[in-house]
N, C-alpha and C positions, 0 to 999 in steps of 0.2 A: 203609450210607451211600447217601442217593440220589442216581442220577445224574441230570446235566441236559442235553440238548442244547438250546441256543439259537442263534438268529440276532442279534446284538449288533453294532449299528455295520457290518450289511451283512458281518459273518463270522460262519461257522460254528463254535460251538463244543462240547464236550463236555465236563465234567468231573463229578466226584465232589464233594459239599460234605455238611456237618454242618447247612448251613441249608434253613429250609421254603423248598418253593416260593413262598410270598408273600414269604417276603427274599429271595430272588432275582430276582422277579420286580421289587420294590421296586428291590433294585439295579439291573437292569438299564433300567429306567423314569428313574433318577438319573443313570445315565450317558448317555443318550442325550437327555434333555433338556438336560443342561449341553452336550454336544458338539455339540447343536445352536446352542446359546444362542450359543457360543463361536466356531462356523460361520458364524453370521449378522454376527458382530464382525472377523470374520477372513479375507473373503473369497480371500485372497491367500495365504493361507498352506495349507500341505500338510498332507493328513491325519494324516502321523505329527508334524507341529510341535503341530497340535489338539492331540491325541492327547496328547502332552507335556505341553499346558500345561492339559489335564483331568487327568491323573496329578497334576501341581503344588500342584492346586487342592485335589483328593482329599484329598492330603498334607496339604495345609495345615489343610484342613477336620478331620482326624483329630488333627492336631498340638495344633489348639485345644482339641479333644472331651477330650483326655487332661489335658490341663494345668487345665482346668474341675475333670473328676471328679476330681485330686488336690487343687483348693481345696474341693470339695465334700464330700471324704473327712476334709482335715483338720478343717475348721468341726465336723464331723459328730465327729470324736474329740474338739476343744474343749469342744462340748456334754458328750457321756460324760463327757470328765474330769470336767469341773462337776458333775453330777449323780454320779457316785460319790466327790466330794469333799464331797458334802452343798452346795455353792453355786449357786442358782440365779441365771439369766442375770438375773432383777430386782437383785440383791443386787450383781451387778457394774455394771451399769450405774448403781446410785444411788453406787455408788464413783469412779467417773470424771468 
């Protein structure tokens, strides 16, 4: 597994990951532009409140990703059923 040291958000860090360099680098390029973006909206508030409400954001942004690829997964078995029931998507739609 390779390791990584980065500077991220002005800290040092070091860990172990399963991802390439280019998704690491990727993430670390996401979170530092959002915690800017969030920086410049936020003058007033402390690095760990940022910090917070980039976690939040994260969150949410993953929350949405998940709940997408299970409509995307279901749709995606709807089809299969169709096609191993012998019914194509034409033949349901002249039904409705």
């Amino acid at each position: 597994m390779p390791e990584y040291n980065l500077n991220v958000l002005g800290m040092d860090l070091s860990f172990r990951a399963e991802a390439s360099p280019d998704q690491v680098e990727q993430a670390r390029l996401l979170l530092e532009n959002r915690f800017e973006k969030l920086r410049q909206h936020g003058r007033l508030f402390s690095k760990e409140k940022l910090l917070t409400f980039l976690a939040l954001g994260l969150a949410d942004d993953l929350v949405q990703a998940k709940s997408q690829l299970r409509e995307y997964n279901s749709r995606i078995q709807a089809l299969l059923d169709n096609i191993s029931d012998g019914t194509s998507v034409e033949e349901e739609n002249r039904e409705s």
